[in-house]
C-alpha positions in Angstrom: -13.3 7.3 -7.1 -11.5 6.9 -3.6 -6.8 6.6 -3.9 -5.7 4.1 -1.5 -3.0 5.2 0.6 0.0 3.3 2.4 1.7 4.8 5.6 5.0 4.7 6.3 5.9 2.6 9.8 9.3 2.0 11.8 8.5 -1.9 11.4 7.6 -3.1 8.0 10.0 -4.3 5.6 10.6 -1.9 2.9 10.4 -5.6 0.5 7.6 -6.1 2.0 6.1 -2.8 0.6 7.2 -3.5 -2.6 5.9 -7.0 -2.5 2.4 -5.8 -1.6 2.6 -3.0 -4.4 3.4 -5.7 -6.9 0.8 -8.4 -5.7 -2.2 -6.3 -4.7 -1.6 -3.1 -6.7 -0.3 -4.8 -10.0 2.3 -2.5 -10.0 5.4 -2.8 -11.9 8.9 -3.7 -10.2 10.7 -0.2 -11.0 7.6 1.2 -10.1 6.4 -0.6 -6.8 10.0 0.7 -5.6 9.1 4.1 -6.4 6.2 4.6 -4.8 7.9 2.4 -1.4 10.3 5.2 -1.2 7.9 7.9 -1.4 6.0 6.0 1.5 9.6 5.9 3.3 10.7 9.4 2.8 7.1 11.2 2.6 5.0 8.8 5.6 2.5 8.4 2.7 2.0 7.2 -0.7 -0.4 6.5 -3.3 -0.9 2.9 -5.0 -3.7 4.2 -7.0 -7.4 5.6 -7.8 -10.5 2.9 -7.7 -14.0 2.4 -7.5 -15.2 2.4 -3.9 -15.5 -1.1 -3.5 -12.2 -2.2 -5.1 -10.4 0.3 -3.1 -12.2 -1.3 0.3 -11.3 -4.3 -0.9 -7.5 -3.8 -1.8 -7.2 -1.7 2.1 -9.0 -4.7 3.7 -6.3 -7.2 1.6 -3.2 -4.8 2.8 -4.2 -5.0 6.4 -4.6 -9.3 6.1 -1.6 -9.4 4.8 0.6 -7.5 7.0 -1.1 -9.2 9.8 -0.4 -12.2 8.5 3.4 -11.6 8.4 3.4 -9.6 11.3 3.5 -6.2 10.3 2.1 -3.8 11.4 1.8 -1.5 7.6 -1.7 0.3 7.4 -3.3 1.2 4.5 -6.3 4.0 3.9 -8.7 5.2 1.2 -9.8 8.7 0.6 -12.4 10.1 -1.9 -10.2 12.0 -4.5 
């Protein structure tokens, strides 16, 4: 199983983060925000634990996204 990370950025909108967490992640409202302010405060957060594939797939969709809005928020997946 791999967690997919976000990192924490002087750029991206912290909406934007919570946007992400509820459209790709699933994530609850009260909980997206959460986990945006850990990114804010910590520089790194976890949106959650997948298969290797799906966790690929949801870093790969993170990184489209931002791009396509123009930010620069990175996202990474590490075997837990």
């Amino acid at each position: 199983m791999y967690r997919v990370l976000l990192h924490n950025d002087d750029y991206t909108t912290m909406d934007f983060v919570v946007e992400i967490l509820v459209s790709v992640f699933g994530k609850p409202l009260d909980q997206a925000v959460m986990i945006m302010l850990n990114v804010h405060r910590n520089g790194i957060g976890e949106c959650g634990v997948y298969t290797y594939e799906v966790a690929e797939t949801k870093v790969e969709t993170v990184h489209r996204l931002a791009a396509k809005r123009g930010f620069p928020l990175r996202s990474s997946m590490e075997k837990v």
